[in-house]
C-alpha positions in Angstrom: -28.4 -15.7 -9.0 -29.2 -12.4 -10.2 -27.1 -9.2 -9.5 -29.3 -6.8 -11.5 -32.1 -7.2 -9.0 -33.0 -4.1 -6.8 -35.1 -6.1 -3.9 -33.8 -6.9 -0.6 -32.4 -10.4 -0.9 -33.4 -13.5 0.8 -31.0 -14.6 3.0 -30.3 -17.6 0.8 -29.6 -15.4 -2.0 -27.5 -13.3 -0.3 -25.0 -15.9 0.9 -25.2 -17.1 -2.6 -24.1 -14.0 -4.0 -21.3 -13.5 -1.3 -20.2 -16.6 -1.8 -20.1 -16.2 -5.7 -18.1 -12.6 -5.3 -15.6 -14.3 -2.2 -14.2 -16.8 -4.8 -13.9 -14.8 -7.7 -12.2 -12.2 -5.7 -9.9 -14.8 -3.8 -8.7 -16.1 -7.7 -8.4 -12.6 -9.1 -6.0 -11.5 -6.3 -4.0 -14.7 -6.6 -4.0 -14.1 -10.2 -3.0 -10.5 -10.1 -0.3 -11.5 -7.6 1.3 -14.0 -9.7 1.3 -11.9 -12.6 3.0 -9.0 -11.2 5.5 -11.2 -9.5 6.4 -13.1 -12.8 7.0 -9.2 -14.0 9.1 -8.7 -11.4 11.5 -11.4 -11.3 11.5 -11.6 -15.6 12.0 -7.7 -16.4 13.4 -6.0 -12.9 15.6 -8.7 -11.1 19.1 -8.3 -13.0 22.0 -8.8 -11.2 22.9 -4.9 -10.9 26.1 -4.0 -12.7 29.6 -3.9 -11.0 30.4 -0.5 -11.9 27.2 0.7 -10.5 27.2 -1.1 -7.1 28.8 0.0 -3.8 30.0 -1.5 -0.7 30.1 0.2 2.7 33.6 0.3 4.8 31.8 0.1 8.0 30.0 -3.2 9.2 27.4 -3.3 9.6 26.4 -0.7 8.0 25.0 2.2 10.0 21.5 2.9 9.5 19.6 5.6 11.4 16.3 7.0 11.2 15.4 8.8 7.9 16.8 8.6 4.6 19.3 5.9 3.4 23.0 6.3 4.3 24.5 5.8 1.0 27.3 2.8 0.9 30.8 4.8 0.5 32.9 2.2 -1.3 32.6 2.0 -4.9 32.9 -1.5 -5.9 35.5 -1.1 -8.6 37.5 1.2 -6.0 37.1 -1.3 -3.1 40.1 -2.9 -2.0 40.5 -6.7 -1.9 40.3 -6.3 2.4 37.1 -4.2 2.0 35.6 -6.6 -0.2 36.7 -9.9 2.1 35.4 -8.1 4.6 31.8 -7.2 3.2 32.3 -11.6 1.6 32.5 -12.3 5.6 29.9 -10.9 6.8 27.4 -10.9 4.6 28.0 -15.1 4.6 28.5 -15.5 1.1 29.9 -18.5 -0.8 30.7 -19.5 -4.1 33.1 -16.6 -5.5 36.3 -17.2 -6.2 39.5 -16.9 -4.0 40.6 -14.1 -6.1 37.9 -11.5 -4.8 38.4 -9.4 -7.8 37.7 -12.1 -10.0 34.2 -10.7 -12.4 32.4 -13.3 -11.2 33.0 -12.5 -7.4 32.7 -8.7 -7.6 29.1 -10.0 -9.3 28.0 -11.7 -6.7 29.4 -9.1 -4.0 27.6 -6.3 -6.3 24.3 -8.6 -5.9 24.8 -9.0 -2.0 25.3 -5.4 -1.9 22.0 -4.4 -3.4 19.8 -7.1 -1.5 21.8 -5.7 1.7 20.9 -2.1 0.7 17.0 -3.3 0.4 17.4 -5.3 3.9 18.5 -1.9 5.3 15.5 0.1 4.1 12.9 -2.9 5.1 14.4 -2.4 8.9 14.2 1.4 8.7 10.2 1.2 7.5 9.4 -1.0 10.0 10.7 0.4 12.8 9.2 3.7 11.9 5.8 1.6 11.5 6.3 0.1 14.7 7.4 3.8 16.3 4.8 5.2 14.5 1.4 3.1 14.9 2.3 0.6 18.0 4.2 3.1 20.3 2.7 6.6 19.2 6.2 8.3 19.1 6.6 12.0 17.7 8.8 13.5 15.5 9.4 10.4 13.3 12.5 11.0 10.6 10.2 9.1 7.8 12.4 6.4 6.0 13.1 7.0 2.3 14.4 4.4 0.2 17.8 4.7 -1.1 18.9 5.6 -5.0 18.4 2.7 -7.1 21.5 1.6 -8.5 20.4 0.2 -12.1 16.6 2.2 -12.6 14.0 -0.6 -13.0 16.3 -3.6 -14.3 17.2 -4.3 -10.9 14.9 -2.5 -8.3 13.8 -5.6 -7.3 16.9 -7.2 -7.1 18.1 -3.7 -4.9 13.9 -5.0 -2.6 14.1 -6.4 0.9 12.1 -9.8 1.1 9.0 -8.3 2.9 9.4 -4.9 1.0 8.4 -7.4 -1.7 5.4 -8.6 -0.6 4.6 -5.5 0.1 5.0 -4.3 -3.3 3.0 -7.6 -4.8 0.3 -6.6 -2.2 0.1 -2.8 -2.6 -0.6 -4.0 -6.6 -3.5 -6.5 -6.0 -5.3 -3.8 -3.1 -4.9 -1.5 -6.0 -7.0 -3.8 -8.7 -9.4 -4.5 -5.9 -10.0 -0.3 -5.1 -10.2 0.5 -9.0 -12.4 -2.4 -9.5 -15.0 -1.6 -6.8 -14.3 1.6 -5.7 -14.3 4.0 -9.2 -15.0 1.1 -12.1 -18.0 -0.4 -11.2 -19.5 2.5 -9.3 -18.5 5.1 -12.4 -20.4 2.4 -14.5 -23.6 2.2 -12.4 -23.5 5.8 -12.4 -23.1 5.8 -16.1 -25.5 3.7 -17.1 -28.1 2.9 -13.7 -27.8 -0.5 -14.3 -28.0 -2.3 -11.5 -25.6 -5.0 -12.5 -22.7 -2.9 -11.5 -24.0 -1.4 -8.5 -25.0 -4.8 -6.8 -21.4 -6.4 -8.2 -19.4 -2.9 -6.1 -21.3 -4.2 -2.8 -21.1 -7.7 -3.0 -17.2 -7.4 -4.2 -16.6 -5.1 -1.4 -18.1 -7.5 1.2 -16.6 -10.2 -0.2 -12.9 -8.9 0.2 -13.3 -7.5 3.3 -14.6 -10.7 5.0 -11.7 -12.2 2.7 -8.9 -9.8 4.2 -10.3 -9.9 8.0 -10.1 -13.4 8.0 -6.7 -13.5 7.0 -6.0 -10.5 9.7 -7.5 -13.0 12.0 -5.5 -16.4 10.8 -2.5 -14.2 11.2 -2.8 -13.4 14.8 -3.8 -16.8 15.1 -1.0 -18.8 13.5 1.8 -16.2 14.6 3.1 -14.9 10.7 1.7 -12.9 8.5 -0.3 -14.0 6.0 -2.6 -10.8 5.7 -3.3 -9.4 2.2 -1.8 -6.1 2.8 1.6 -7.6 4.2 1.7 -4.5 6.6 3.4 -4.7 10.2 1.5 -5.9 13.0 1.2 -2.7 14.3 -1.2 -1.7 11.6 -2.8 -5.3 12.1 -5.9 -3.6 14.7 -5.9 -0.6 12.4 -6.9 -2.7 9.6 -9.1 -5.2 11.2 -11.5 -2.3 12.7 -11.3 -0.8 9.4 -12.4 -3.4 7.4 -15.4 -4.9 10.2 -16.7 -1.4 9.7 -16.7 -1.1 5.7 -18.0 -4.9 5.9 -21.0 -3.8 8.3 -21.6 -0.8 6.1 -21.8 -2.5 3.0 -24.3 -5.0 3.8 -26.7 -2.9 5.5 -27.0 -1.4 2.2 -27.1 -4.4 0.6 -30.1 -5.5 3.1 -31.9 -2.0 2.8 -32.4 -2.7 -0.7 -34.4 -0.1 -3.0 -34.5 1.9 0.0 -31.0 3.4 -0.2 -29.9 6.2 -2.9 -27.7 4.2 -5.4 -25.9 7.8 -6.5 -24.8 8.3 -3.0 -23.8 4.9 -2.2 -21.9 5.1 -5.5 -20.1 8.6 -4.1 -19.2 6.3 -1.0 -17.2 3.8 -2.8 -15.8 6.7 -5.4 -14.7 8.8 -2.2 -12.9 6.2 0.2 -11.7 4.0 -2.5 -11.4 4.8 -6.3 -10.4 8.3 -5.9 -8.5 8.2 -2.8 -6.9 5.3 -1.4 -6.0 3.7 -4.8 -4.0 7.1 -5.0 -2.8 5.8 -1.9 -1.7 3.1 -3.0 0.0 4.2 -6.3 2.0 6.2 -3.9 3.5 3.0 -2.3 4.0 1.2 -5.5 6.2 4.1 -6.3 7.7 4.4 -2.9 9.5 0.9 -3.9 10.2 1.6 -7.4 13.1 3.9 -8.8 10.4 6.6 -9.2 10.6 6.9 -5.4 12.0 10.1 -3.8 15.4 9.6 -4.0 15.5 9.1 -7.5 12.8 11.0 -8.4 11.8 13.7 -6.3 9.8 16.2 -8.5 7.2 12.7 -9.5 6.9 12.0 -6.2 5.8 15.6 -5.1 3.7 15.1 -7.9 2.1 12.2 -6.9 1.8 13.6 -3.3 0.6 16.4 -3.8 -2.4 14.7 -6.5 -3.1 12.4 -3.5 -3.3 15.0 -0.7 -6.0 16.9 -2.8 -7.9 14.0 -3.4 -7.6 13.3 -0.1 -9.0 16.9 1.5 -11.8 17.1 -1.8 -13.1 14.0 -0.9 -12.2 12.7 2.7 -13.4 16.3 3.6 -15.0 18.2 1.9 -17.4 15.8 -0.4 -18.0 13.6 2.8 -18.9 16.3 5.1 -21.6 16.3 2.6 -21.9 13.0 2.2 -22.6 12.2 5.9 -25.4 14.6 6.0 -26.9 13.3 3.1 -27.2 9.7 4.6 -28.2 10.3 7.8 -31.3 12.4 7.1 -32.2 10.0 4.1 -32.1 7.5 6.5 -34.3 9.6 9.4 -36.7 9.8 6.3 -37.0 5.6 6.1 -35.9 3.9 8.7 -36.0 6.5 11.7 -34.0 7.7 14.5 -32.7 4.5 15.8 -31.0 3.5 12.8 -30.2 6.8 11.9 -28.0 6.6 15.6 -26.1 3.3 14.3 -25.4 4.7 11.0 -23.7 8.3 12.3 -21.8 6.0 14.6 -20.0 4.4 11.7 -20.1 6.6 9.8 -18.0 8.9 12.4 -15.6 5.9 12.8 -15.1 6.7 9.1 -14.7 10.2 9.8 -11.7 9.3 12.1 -10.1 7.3 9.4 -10.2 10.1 6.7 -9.1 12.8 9.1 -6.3 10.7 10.1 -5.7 9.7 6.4 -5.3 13.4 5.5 -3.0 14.3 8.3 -0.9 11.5 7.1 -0.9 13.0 4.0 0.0 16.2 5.1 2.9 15.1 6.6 4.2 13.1 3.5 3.5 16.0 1.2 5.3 18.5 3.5 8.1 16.1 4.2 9.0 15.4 0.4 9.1 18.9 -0.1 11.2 19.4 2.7 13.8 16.9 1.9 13.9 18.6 -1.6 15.0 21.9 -0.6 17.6 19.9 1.8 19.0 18.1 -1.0 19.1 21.8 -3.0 20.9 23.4 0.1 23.3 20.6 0.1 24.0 20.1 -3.4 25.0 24.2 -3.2 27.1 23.7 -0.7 29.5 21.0 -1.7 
């Protein structure tokens, strides 16, 4: 098995090689997962502090479109009726009957922060749902609430999903940087074709992985995709992935017959140097470096990810495209020059789609910025 050969392989070979890069890509996620979840519950699930925590007098809690509606009960202020109350119906057992006993308030301070997260998972969901699934307009975007206690307790303050979410967003991240800017950056680097041959095959390799698990989840009725998106996005991703699939190995197939540099620019414009910024977005969606808590970093981010996007989702591909399809007039003429403008233009879609998204995002942070400014003035 040898990844620093140019030639078209057999098909033998190539199914060798797939099925070399499908398990090694299958343990590294599973790895990376675990990791970041042992991170997670040993440095950021403290039980967030009483004096920090809040309660809300109203129940449930209300929770519209848009940002967070902050609880309005101190803890330490709340009154023993409030706090039975919020004991009731959140279910809980095993305080005391004194309900402001230290041990109780801890435990109603803990409720309170996982409640807080289950109110933020319902919000992005339903704006997912709105958003992809029913095509609605005008969407108020759901931002997290503050963090309570910074990073010592942002997961503790993390709805269940919003979790796996997070754990996901972390191991698509390792998979982007790996074969979307590392290994392309190092073929371009060097020309060996060790890397180059590693990006493709790792590529096709996760993709088969992640549509098949797309495909078990529609199947067995929960998810159990890699992404952990909602279902809405399920058809978004699945298309998505076929295509990039499908792309990949005709490359692969084409063999010496392909530019390596441009195939390289591919992978370092849809991946590496866009939707891992994507992603780092995400990650910090669910973090306390979010927008509530910190708004200037998250502009930041936003607007990094929002050039990236328009420099290389538009600009560099417009380029890109062209410089494909007549390289491929040149070798393999018209008819597969046909198929490949077809998906490539399906790509096209994506990235137009993928900038307006980030259009809105950008302009939307901003906005909320100056609303907290003009609010903050006013009070």
């Amino acid at each position: 098995m040898d990844f620093s050969s140019s030639k078209c392989p057999t098909p033998g070979d190539f199914l060798l090689k797939l099925v070399f890069m499908l398990v090694n890509w299958i343990s590294i996620l599973s790895v990376v997962e675990w990791i970041c979840k042992a991170i997670a519950l040993r440095f950021w699930s403290h039980s967030v502090p009483i004096d920090k925590a809040s309660i809300p007098s109203r129940l449930p809690h209300p929770n519209p479109p848009g940002g967070a509606t902050p609880f309005d009960v101190p803890l330490v202020k709340a009154t023993d009726g409030q706090i039975r109350a919020f004991v009731a119906f959140r279910g809980m057992s095993g305080g005391n009957d004194n309900v402001q006993d230290q041990t109780t308030l801890q435990l109603v301070a803990n409720s309170a922060a996982e409640y807080k997260g289950f109110l933020f998972q319902e919000r992005l969901m339903n704006w997912v749902d709105d958003h992809f699934r029913l095509k609605k307009d005008n969407l108020k975007f759901p931002y997290v609430g503050r963090h309570w206690n910074g990073w010592s307790s942002c997961y503790t303050e993390t709805g269940q999903h919003i979790r796996k979410m997070f754990l996901a967003s972390m191991t698509v991240l390792v998979e982007h940087t790996c074969n979307g800017l590392i290994l392309p950056g190092l073929y371009l680097y060097t020309h060996n074709n060790l890397y180059y041959n590693m990006a493709l095959y790792g590529e096709v390799a996760y993709m088969i992985y992640a549509s098949v698990l797309i495909a078990a989840s529609y199947a067995l009725g929960r998810d159990v995709t890699i992404e952990q998106m909602h279902k809405a996005v399920w058809p978004l991703l699945f298309i998505h992935h076929i295509a990039s699939m499908m792309l990949c190995i005709a490359i692969i197939l084409v063999g010496e017959h392909f530019p390596k540099d441009l195939v390289c620019a591919v992978l370092l414009a849809l991946l590496g140097l866009t939707s891992s910024l994507h992603y780092i977005g995400q990650i910090l969606d669910f973090s306390p470096l979010a927008q509530s808590n910190a708004p200037y970093t998250r502009l930041c981010n936003h607007i990094i990810c929002l050039s990236a996007q328009i420099i290389f989702r538009g600009i560099f591909w417009t380029k890109i495209v062209y410089l494909l399809i007549v390289k491929c007039l040149e070798t393999h003429g018209l008819g597969t020059a046909i198929t490949l403008s077809l998906v490539l233009f399906l790509f096209s879609l994506f990235n137009m789609d993928f900038i307006k998204f980030h259009v809105k995002a950008t302009k939307g942070c901003w906005l909320k910025i100056q609303q907290e400014k003009t609010a903050g003035k006013s009070c």
